[in-house]
N, C-alpha and C positions, 0 to 999 in steps of 0.2 A: 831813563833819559828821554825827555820829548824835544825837538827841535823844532823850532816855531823861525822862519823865515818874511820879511817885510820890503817889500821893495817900493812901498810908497807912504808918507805920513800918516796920510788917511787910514793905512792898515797897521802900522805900528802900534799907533795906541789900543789895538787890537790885545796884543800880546797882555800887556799888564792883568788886563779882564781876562783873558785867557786863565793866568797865573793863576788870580787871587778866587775864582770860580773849582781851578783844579785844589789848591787848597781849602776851600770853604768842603767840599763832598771829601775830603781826607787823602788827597791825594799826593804821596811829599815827596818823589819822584825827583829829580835836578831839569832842569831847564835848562837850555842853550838858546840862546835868540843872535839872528843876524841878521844881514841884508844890506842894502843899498842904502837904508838911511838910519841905520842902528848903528848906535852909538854905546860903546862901553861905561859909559858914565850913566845912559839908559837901563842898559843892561841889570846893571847894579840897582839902580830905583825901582826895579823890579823884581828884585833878586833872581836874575838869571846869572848863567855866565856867558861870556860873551865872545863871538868867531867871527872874525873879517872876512873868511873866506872858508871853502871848505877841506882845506887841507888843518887851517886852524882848528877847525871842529873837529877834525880826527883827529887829535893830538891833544886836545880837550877834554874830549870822552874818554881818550886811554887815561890821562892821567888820571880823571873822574873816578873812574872801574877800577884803578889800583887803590883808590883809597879804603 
């Protein structure tokens, strides 16, 4: 799992190239992305998943790990 966090737009669109960069070198890992101006419907356009906060993201991860 990598969690990638954005607290401003300018760096959001950060995450996506983030993604598609860790995929292009083979890396297929799960992603979590949050922050201040992440959006779950983002989330998805970039195939992460997606934590409002961090107690979300614990409970994220766990379910993630049991699958």
């Amino acid at each position: 799992m990598i969690g990638l966090s954005a607290l401003m737009t300018t760096t959001m669109v950060n995450m996506k190239d983030i993604i598609s960069l860790a995929r292009a070198r083979g890396i297929k890992t799960d992603f979590l992305v949050g922050g201040a101006v992440v959006t779950e419907a983002y989330a998805a356009s970039i195939g992460a998943s997606f934590a409002k906060d961090g107690v979300a993201a614990v409970r994220i991860i766990d379910q993630l790990l049991k699958k």
